[in-house]
N, CA, C and O atoms as a Tripos MOL2 file, in Angstrom:
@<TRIPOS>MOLECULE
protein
  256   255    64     0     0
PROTEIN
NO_CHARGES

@<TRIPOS>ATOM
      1 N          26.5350  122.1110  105.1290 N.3       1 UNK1
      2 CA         27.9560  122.3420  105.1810 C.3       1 UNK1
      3 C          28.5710  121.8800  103.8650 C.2       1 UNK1
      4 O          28.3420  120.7060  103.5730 O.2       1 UNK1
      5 N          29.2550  122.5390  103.0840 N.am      2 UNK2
      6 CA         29.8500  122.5440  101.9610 C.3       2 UNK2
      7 C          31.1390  121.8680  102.2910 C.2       2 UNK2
      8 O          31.7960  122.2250  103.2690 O.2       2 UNK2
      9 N          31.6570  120.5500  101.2150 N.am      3 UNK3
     10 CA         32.9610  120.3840  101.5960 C.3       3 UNK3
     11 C          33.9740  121.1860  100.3780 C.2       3 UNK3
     12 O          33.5380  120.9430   99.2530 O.2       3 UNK3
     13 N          34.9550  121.8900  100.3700 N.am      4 UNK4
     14 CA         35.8930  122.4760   99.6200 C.3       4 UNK4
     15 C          37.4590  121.6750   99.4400 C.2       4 UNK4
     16 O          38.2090  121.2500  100.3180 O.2       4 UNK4
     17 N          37.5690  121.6660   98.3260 N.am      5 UNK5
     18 CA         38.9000  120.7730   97.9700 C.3       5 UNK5
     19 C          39.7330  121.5060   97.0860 C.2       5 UNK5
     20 O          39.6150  121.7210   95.8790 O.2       5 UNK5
     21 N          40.6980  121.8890   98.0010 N.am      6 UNK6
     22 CA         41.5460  122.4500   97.7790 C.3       6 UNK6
     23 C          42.9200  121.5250   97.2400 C.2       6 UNK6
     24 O          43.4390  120.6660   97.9530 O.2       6 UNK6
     25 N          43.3660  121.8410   95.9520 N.am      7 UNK7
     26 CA         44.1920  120.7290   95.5100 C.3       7 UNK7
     27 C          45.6980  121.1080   96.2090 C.2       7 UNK7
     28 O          45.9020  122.2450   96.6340 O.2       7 UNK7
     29 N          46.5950  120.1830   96.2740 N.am      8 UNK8
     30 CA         47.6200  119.9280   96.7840 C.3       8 UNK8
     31 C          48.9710  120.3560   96.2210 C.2       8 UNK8
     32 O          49.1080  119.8740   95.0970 O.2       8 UNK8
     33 N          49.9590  121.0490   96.5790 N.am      9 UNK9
     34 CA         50.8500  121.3940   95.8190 C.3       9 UNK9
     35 C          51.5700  120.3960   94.8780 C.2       9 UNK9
     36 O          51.9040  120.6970   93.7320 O.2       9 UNK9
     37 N          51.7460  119.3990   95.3440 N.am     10 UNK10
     38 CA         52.0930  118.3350   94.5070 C.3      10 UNK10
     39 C          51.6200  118.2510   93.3130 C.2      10 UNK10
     40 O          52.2440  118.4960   92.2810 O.2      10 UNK10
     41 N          49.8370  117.6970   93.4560 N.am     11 UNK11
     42 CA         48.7300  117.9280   92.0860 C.3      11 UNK11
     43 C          49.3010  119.3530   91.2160 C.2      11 UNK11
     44 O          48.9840  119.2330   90.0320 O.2      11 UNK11
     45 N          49.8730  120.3480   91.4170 N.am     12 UNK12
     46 CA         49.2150  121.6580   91.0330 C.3      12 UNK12
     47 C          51.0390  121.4560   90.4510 C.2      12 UNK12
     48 O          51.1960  122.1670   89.4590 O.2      12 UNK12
     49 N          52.0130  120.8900   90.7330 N.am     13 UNK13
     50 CA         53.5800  120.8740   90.1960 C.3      13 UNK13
     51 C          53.2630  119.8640   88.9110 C.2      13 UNK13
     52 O          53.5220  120.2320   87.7650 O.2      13 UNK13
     53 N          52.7630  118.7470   89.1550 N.am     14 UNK14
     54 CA         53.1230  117.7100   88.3500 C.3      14 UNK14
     55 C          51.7780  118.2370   87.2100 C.2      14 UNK14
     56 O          51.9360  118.1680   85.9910 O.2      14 UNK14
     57 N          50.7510  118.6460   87.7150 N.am     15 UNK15
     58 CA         50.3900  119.7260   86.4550 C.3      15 UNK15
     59 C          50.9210  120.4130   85.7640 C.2      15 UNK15
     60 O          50.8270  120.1240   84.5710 O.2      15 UNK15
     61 N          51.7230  121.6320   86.1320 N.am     16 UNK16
     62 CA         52.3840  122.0460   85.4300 C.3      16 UNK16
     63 C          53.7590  121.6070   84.5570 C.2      16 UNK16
     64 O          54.2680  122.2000   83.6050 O.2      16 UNK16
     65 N          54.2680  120.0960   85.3540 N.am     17 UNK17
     66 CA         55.1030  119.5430   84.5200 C.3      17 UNK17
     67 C          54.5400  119.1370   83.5000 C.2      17 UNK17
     68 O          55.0490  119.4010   82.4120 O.2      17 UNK17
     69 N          53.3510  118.3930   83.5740 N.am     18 UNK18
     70 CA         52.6260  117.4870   82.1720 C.3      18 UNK18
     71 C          52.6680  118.9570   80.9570 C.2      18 UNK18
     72 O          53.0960  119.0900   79.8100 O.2      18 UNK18
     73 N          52.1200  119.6850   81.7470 N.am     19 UNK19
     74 CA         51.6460  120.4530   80.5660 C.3      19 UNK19
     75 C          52.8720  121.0000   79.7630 C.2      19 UNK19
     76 O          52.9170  121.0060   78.5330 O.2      19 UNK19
     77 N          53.9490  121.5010   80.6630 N.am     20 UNK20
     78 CA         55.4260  122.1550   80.1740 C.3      20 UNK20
     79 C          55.6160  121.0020   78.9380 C.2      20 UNK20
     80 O          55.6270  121.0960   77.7110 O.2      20 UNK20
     81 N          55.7370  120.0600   79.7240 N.am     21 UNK21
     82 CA         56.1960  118.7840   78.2350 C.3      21 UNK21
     83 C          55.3680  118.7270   77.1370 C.2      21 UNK21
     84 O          55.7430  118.5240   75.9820 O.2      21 UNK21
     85 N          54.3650  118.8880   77.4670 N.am     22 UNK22
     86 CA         53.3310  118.6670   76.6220 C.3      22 UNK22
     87 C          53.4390  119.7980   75.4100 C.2      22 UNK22
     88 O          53.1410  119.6400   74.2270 O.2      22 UNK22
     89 N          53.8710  120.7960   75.9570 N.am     23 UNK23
     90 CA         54.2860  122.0640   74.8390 C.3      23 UNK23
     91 C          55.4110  122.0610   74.1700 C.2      23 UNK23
     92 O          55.5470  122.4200   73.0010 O.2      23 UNK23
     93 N          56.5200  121.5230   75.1340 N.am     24 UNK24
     94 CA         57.8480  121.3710   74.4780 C.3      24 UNK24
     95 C          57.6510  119.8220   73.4270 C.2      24 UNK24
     96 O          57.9120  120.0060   72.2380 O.2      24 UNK24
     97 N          57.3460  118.8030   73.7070 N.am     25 UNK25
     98 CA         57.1080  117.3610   72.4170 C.3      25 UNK25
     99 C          56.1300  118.7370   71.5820 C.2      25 UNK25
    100 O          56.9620  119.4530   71.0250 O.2      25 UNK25
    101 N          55.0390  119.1560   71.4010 N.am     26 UNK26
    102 CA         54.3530  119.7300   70.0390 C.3      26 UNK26
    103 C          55.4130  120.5010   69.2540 C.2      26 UNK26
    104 O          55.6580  120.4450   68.0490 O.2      26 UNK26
    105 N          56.0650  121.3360   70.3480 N.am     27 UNK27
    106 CA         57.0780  122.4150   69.7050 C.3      27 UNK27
    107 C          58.3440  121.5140   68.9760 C.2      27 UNK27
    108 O          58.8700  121.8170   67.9050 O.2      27 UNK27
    109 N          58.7030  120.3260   69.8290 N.am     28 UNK28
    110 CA         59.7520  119.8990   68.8240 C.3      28 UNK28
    111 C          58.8280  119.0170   67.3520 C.2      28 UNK28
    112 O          59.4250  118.7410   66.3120 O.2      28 UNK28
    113 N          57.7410  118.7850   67.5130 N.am     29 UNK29
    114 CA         57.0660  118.1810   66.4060 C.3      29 UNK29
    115 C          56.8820  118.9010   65.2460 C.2      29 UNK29
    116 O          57.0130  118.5150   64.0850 O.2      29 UNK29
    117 N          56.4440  120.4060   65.8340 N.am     30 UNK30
    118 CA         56.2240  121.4740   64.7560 C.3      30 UNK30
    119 C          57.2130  121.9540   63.9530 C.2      30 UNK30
    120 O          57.2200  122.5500   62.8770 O.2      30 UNK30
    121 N          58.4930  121.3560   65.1120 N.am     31 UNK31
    122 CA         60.1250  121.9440   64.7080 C.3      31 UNK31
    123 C          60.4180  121.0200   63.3040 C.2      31 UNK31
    124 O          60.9980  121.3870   62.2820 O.2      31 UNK31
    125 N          59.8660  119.8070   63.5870 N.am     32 UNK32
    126 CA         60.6140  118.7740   62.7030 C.3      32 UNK32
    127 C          59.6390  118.7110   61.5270 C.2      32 UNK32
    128 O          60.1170  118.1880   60.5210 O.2      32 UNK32
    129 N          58.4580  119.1060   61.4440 N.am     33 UNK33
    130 CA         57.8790  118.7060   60.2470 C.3      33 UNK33
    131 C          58.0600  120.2280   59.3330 C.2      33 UNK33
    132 O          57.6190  120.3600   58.1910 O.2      33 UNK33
    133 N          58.6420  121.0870   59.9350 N.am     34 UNK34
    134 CA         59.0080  122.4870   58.9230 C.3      34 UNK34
    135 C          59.8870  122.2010   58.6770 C.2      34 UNK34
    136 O          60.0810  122.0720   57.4680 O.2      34 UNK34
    137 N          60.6820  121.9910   59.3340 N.am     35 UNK35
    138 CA         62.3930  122.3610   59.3620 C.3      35 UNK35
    139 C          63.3020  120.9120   58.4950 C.2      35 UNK35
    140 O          64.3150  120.9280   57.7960 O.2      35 UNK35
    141 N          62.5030  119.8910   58.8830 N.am     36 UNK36
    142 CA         63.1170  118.4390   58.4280 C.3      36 UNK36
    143 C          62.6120  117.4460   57.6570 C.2      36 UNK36
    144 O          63.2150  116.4770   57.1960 O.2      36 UNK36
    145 N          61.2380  117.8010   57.5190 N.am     37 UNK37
    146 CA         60.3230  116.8810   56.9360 C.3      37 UNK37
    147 C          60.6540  116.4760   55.6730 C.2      37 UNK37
    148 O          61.1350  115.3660   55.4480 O.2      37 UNK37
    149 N          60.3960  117.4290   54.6940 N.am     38 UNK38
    150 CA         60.6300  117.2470   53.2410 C.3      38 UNK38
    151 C          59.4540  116.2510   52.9850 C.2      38 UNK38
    152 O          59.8460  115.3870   52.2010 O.2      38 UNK38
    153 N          58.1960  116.0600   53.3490 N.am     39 UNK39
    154 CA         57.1220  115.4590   52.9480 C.3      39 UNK39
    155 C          57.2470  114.0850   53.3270 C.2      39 UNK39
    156 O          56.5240  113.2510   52.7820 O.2      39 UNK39
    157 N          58.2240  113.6980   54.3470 N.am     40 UNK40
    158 CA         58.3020  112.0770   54.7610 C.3      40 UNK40
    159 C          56.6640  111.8360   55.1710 C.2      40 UNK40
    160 O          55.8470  111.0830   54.6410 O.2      40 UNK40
    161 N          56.5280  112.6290   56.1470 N.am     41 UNK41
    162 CA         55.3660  112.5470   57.1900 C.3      41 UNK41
    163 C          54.1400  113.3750   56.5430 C.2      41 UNK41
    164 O          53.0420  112.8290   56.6510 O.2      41 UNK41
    165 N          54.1790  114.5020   55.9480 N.am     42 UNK42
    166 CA         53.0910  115.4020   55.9390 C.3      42 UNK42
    167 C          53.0790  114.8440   54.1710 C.2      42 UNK42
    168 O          53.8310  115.3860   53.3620 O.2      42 UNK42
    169 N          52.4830  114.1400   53.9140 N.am     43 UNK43
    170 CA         51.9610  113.8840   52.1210 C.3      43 UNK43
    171 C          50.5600  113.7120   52.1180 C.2      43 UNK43
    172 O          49.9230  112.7010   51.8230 O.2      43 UNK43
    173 N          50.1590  114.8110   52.4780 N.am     44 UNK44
    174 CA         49.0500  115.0970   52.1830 C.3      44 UNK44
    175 C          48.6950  116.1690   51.1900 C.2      44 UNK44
    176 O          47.9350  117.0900   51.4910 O.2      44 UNK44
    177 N          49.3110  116.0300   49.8730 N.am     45 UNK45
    178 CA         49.2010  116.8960   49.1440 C.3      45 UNK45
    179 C          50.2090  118.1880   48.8710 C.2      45 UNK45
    180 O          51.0100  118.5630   49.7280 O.2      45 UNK45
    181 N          50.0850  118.7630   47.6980 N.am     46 UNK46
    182 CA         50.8180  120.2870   47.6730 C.3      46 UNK46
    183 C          50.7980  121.3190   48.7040 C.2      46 UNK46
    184 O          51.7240  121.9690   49.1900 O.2      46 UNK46
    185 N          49.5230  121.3290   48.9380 N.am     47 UNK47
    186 CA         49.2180  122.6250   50.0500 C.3      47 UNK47
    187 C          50.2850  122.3850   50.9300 C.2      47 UNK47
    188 O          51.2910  123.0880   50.8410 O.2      47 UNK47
    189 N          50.1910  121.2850   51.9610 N.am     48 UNK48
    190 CA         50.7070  121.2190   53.2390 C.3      48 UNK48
    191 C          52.3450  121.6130   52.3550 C.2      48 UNK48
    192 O          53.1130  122.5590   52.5290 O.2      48 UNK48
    193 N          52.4060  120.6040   51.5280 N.am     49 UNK49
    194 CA         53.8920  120.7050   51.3700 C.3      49 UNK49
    195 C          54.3050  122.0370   51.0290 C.2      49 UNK49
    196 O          55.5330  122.0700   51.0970 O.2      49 UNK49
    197 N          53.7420  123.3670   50.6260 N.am     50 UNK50
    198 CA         54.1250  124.4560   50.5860 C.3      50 UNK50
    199 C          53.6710  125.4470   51.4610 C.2      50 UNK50
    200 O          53.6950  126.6710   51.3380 O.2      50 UNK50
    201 N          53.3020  124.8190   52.2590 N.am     51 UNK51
    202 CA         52.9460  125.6620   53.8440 C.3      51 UNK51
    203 C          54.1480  125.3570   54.8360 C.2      51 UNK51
    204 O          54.5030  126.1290   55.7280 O.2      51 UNK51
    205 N          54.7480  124.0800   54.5490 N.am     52 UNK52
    206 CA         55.7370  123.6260   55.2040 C.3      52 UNK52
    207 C          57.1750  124.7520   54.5870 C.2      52 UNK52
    208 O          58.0060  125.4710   55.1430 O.2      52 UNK52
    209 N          56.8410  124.3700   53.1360 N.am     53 UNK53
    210 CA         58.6450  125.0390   52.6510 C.3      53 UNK53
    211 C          58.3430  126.4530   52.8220 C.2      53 UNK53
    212 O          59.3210  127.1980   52.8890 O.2      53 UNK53
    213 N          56.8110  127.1400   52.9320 N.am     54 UNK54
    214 CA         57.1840  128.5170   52.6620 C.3      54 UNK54
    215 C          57.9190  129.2890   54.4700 C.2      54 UNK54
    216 O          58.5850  130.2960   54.7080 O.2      54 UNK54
    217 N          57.3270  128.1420   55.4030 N.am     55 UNK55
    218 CA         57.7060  127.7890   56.7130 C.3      55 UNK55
    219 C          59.4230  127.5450   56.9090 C.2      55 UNK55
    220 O          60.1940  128.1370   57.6640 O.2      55 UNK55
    221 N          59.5380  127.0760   56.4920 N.am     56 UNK56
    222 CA         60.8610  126.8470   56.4130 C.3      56 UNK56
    223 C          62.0330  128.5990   56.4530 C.2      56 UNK56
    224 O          62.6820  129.2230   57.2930 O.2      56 UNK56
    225 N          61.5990  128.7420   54.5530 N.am     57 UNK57
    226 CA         61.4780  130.1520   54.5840 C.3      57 UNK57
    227 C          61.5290  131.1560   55.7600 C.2      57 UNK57
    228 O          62.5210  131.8210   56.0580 O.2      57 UNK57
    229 N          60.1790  131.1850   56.4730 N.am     58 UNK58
    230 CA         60.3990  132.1200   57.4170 C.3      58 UNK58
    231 C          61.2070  131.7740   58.3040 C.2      58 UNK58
    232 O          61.6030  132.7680   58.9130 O.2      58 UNK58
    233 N          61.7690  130.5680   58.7750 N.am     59 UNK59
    234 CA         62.2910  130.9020   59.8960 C.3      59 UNK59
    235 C          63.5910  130.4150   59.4840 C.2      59 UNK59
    236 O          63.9970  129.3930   60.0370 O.2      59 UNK59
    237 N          64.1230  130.8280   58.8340 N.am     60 UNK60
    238 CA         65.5910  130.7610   58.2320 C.3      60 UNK60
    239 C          66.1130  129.3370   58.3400 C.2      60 UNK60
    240 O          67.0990  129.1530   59.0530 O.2      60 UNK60
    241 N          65.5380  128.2810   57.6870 N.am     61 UNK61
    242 CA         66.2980  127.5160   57.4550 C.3      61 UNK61
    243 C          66.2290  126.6510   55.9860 C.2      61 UNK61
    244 O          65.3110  126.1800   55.3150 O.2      61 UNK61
    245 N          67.5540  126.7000   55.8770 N.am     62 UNK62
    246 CA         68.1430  126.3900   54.0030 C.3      62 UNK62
    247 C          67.0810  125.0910   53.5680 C.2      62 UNK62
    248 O          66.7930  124.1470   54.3040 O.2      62 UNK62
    249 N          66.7600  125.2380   52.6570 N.am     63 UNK63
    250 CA         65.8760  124.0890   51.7410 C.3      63 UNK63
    251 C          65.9170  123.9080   50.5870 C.2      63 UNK63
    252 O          65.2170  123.0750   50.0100 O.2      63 UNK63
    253 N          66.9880  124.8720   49.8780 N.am     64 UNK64
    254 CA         67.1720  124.5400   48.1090 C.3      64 UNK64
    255 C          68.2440  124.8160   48.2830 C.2      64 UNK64
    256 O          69.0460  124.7990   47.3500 O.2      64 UNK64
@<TRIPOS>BOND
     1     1     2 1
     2     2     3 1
     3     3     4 2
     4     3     5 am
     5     5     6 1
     6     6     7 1
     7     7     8 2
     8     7     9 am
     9     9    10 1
    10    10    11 1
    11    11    12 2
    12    11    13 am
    13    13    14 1
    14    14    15 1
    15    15    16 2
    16    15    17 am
    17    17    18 1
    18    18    19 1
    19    19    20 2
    20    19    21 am
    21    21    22 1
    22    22    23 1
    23    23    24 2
    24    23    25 am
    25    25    26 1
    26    26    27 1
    27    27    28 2
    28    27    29 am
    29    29    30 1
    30    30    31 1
    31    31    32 2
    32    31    33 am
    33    33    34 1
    34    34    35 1
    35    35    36 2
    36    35    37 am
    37    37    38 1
    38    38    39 1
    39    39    40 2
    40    39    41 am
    41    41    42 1
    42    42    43 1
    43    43    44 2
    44    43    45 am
    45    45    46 1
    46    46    47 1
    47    47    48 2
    48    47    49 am
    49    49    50 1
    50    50    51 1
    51    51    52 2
    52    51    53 am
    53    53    54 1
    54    54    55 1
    55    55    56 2
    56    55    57 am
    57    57    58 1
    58    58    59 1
    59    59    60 2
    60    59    61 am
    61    61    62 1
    62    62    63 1
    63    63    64 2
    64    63    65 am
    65    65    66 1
    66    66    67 1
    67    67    68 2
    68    67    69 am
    69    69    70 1
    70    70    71 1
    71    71    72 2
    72    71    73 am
    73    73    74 1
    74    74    75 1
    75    75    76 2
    76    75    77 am
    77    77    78 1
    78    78    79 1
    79    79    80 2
    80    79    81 am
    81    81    82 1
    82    82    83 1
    83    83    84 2
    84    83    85 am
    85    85    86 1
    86    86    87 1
    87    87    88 2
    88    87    89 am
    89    89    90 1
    90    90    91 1
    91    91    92 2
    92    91    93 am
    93    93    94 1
    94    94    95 1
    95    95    96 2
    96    95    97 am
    97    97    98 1
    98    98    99 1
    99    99   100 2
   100    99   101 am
   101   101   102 1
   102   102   103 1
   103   103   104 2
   104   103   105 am
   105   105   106 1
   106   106   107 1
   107   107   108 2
   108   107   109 am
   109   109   110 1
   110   110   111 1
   111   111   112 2
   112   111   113 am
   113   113   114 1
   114   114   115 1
   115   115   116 2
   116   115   117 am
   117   117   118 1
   118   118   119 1
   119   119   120 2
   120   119   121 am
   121   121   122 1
   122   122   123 1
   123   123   124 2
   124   123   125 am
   125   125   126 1
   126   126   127 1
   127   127   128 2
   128   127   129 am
   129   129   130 1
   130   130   131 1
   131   131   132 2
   132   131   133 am
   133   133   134 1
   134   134   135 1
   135   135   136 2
   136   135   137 am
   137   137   138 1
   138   138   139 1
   139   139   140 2
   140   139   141 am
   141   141   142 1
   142   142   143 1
   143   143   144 2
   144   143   145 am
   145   145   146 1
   146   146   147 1
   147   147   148 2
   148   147   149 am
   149   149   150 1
   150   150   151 1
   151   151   152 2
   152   151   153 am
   153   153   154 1
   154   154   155 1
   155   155   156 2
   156   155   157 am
   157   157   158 1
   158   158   159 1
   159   159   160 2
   160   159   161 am
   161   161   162 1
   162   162   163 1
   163   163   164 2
   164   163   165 am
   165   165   166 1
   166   166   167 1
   167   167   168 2
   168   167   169 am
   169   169   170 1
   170   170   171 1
   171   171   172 2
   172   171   173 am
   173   173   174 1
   174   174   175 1
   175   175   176 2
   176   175   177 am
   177   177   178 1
   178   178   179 1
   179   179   180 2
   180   179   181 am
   181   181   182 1
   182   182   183 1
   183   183   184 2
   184   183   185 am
   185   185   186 1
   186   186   187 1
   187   187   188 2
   188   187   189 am
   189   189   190 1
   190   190   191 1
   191   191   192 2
   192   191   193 am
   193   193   194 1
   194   194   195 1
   195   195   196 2
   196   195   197 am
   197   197   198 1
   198   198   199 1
   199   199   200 2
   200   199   201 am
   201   201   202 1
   202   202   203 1
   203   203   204 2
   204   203   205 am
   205   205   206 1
   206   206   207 1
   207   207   208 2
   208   207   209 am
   209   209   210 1
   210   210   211 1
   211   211   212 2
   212   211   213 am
   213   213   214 1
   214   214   215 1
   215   215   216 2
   216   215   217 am
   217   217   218 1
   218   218   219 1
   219   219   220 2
   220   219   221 am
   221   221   222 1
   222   222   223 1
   223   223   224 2
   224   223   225 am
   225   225   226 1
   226   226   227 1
   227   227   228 2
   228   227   229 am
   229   229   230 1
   230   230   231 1
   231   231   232 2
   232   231   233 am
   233   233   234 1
   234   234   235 1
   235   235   236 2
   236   235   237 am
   237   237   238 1
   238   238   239 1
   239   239   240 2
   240   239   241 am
   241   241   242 1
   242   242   243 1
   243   243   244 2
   244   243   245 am
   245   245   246 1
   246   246   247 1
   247   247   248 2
   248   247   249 am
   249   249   250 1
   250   250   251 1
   251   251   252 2
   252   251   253 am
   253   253   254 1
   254   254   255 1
   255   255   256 2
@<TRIPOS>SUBSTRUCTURE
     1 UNK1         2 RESIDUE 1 A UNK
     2 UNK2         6 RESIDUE 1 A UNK
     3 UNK3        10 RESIDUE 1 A UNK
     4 UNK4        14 RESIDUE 1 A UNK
     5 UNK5        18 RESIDUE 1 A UNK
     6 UNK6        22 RESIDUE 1 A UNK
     7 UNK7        26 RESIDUE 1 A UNK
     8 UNK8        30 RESIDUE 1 A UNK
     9 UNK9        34 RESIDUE 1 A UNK
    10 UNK10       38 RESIDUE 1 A UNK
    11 UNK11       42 RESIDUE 1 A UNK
    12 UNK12       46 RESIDUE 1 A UNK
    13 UNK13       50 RESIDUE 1 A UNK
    14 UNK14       54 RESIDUE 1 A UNK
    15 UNK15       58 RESIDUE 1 A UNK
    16 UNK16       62 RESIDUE 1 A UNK
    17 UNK17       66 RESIDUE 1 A UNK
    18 UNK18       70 RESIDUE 1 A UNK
    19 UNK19       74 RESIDUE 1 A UNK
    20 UNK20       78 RESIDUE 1 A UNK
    21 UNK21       82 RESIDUE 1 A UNK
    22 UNK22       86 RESIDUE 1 A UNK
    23 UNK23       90 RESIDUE 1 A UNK
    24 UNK24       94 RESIDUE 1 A UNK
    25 UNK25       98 RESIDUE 1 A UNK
    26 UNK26      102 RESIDUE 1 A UNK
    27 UNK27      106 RESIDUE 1 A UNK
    28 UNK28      110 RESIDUE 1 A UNK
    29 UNK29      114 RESIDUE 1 A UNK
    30 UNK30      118 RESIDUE 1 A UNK
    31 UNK31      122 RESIDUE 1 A UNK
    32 UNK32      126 RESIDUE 1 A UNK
    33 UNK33      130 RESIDUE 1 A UNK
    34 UNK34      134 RESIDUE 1 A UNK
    35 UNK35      138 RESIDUE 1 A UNK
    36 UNK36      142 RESIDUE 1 A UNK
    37 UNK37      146 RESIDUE 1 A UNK
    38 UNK38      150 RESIDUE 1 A UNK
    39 UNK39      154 RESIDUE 1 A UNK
    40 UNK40      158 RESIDUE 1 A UNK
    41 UNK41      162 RESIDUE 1 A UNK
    42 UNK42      166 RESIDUE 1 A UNK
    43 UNK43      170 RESIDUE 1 A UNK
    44 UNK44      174 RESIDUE 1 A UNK
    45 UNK45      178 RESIDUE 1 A UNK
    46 UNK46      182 RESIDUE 1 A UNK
    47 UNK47      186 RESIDUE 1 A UNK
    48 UNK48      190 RESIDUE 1 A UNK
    49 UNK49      194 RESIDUE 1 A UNK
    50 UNK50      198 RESIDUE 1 A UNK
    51 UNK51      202 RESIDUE 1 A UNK
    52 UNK52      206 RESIDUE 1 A UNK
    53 UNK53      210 RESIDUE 1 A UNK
    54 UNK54      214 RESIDUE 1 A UNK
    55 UNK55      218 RESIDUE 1 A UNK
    56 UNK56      222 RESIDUE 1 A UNK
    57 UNK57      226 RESIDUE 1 A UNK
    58 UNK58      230 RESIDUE 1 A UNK
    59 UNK59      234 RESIDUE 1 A UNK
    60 UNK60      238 RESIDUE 1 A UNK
    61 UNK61      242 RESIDUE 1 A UNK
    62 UNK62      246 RESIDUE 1 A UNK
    63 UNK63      250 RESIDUE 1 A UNK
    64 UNK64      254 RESIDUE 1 A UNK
């Protein structure tokens, strides 16, 4: 006899809450190191820093 475990609606909500947040904090992280950074956080060199401004660029927001 096989036992089957079927998870609980509860388990299967607060899953999907973790994860919702979990996308929205990356998305505001991704927001702030294009959009606001100016190399506080990301100095790791030229590259990043012109992956960031050409970022910026695309998504319309002023940087010079």
């Amino acid at each position: 006899m096989a036992i089957a475990h079927t998870p609980s609606r509860a388990t299967d909500s607060l899953a999907a809450v973790l994860a919702t947040v979990g996308v929205v904090l990356m998305a505001l992280l991704t927001l702030y190191l294009v959009g606001f950074d100016q190399g506080a956080i990301s100095r790791s060199g030229m590259y990043l820093h012109e992956l960031m401004h050409d970022g910026r660029h695309l998504l319309g927001v002023p940087c010079h």
